[in-house]
N, C-alpha and C positions, 0 to 999 in steps of 0.2 A: 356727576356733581362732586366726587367725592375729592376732585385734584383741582377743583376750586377754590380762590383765594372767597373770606366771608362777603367781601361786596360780592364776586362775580354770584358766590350761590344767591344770595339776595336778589338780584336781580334777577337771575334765574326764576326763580318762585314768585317773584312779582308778574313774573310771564303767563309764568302756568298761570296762575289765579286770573288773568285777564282770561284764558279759555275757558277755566272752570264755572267764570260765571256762567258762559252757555251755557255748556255742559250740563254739572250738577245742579245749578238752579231748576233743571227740565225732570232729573232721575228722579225715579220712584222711590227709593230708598232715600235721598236726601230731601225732598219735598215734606214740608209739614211738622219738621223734627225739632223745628226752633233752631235750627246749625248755624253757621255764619260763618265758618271757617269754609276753605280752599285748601284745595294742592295737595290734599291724602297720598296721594301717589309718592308726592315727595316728601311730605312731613310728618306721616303717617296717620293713626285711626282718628276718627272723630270720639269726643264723650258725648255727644249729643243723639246718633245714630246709633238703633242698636238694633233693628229689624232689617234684613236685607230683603229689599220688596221687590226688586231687580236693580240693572246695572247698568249705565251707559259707557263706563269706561272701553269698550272692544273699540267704541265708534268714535272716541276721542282723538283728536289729532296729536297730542302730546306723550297718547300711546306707544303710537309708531316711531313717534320722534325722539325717546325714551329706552325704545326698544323693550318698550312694557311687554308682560304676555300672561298678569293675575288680572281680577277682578276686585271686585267690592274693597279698592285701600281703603273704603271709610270706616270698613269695620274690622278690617283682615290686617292692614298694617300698608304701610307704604313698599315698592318694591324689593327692594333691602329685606326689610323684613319677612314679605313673604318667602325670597329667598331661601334667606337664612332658617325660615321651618319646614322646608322644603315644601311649600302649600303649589304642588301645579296645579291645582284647578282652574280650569279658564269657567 
């Protein structure tokens, strides 16, 4: 996303968030938090989450399409971020 003009990432992120409603609407860790934001993955943590109670991200399709390979962006950071603190934990 990073060689993105600002419309194309926008619409980018508008994508994601049409899957995340699946998604994270369903995970244990985002259920119940008061959240309303999308798209952790790409726009990193949530303020609202702060307990990771599990994770659906593995089973996301935006994963693989992403070429994701962390867990929990809604508290860990977007994949950038975990990157960059070398966090491999799946």
């Amino acid at each position: 996303m990073k060689d993105m003009s600002e419309e194309e990432r926008t619409q980018a992120i508008e994508k994601i968030k049409e899957v995340c409603k699946t998604f994270c609407g369903e995970c244990p860790s985002y259920k119940g938090t008061g959240e309303t934001e999308l798209a952790f993955c790409a726009l990193g943590k949530s303020n609202a989450i702060k307990e990771e109670k599990g994770c659906l991200c593995p089973s996301c399709p935006i994963t693989g399409q992403m070429s994701l390979r962390w867990n929990y962006y809604c508290t860990r950071g977007a994949g950038k971020e975990q990157s960059a603190a070398g966090n491999a934990e799946k």
